[in-house]
N, C-alpha and C positions, 0 to 999 in steps of 0.2 A: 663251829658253834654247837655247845648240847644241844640235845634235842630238848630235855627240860627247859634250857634256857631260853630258845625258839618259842618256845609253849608259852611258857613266862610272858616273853616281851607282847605276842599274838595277843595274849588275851587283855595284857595293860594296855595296847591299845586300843583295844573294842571298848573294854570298860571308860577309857578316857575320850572316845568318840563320841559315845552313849551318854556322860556326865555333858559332854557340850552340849550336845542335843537338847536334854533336859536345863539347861543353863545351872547345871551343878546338880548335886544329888543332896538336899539338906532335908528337913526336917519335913518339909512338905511335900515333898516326892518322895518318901517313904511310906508318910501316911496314905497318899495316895493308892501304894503299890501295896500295901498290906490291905486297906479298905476293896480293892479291887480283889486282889486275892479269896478273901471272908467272902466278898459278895457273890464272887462268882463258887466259890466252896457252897457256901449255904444255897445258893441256887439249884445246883446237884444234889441236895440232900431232900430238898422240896421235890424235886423232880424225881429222886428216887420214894420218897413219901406216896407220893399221889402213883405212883409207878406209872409215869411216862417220861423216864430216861428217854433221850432221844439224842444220839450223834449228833444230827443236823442242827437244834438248837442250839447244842453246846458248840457247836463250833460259829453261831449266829451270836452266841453271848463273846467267844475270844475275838470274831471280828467287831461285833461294837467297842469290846478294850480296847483294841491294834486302835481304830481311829480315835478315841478319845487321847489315844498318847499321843497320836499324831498333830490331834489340835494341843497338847502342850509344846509340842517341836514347833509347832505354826506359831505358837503367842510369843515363845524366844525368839522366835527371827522376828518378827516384827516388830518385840521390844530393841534385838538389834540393830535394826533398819531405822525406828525412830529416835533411837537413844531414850529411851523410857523408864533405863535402869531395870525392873523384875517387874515390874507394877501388870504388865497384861500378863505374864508367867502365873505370876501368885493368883491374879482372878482368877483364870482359868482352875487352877489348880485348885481353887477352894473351890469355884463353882461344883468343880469335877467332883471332889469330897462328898460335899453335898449330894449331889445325885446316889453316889455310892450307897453314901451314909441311907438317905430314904430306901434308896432299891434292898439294901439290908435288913432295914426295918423293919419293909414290905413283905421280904422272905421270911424274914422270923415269926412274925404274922402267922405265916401259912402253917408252920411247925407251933405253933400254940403257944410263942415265945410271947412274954407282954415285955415291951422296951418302955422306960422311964420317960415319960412326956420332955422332961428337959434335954432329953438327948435328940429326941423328936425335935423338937424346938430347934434346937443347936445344928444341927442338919438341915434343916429347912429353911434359916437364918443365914446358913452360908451359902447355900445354893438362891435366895432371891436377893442377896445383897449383895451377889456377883452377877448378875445375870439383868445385861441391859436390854434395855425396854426405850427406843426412841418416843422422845416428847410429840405429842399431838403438832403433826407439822414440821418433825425436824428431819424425815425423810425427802422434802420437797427441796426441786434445787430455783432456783431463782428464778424461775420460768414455771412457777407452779408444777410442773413433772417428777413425779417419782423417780430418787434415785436408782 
């Protein structure tokens, strides 16, 4: 076998490992991965602004990314564990958005950017309309005890 071809097949299946993981690569694990990208870009430009670049942070902003993907790996399995179709996949991922979306905001903020209130909105709207909140009581198990 080439060694091209070797290379080839290695990397189609990372890539096709990585698309299960994600339960596919569509429209919204893209937006995800570009929001994540900008946020953590403009985070470095903030940080060189105010001049306190700092390694440690930035490697404290890749490991908060690393687990946020990990909780998208964690909502696929459990969508398919329950048979739920995409539905905890997609919250998560919007939630995930959302946080992005503000944290980006928040950085352009610092840099003197002013962001359109609708898009503020629109951000903020996906992160609390994914983002549960047990009802007064519905952590308790039949015994009155916290689950």
């Amino acid at each position: 076998m080439e060694t091209n071809t070797l290379w080839t097949s290695f990397i189609g299946g990372i890539t096709a490992w990585i698309a299960y993981l994600f339960g596919g690569v569509d429209e919204l694990v893209k937006a995800l991965g570009i929001l994540m990208a900008i946020d953590f870009t403009i985070a470095h430009m903030v940080a060189w602004l105010i001049q306190d670049v700092d390694s440690r942070r930035a490697f404290k902003r890749l490991l908060k990314k690393t687990a946020m993907i990990l909780m998208v790996v964690a909502a696929v399995q459990l969508d398919n564990a329950t048979d739920s179709g995409d539905f905890m996949r997609n919250a998560m991922i919007l939630f995930l958005i959302g946080m992005e979306g503000l944290s980006m905001i928040e950085n352009l903020g610092h840099l003197g950017i002013k962001v359109p209130r609708f898009l503020q909105n629109a951000f903020t709207q996906l992160q609390n309309d994914n983002d549960y909140k047990p009802k007064e009581g519905e952590n308790k198990s039949k015994d009155g005890e916290d689950k």
